[in-house]
C-alpha positions, 0 to 999 in steps of 0.5 A, a space after each residue: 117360851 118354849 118346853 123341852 122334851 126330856 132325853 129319852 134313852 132305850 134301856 135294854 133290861 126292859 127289853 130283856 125281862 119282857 120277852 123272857 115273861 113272853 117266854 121267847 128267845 132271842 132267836 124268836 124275837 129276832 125271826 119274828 122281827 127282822 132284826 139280827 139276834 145279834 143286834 137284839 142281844 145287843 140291845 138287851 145289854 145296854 150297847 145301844 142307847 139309841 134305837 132307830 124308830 122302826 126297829 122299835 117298832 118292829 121289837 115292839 110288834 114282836 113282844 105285843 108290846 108298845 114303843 112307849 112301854 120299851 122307851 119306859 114311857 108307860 108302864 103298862 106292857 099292854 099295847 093300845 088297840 092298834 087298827 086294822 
């Protein structure tokens, strides 16, 4: 038999509250990453509920944070130790 994953949706709030506790802006957020600020507030506000994987990524390298925290996998915002 066969185990099913559960869906696993993007929420925004978390998004939102860590970068305002990393103390940045939606701007900066959006230098550091690549991504639109546009797209970000978009983000932030629930527009979105599917996220490509690498922009994730990229949000997640920008807040040091970890996909799983911004997928609301884990509650701990600290990222693994990443290599190299």
């Amino acid at each position: 038999m066969r185990r099913r994953v559960p869906p696993i949706h993007f929420d925004g709030h978390r998004l939102r509250a860590l970068r305002q506790q990393r103390g940045l802006r939606v701007e900066d957020v959006a230098a550091i990453s690549g991504i639109t600020a546009r797209h970000i507030w978009r983000l932030e506000a629930g527009n979105r509920s599917r996220v490509a994987a690498v922009t994730l990524a990229r949000i997640a390298l920008a807040l040091d944070t970890s996909v799983d925290y911004l997928l609301g996998l884990t509650d701990d915002p600290n990222p693994p130790n990443r290599a190299g």
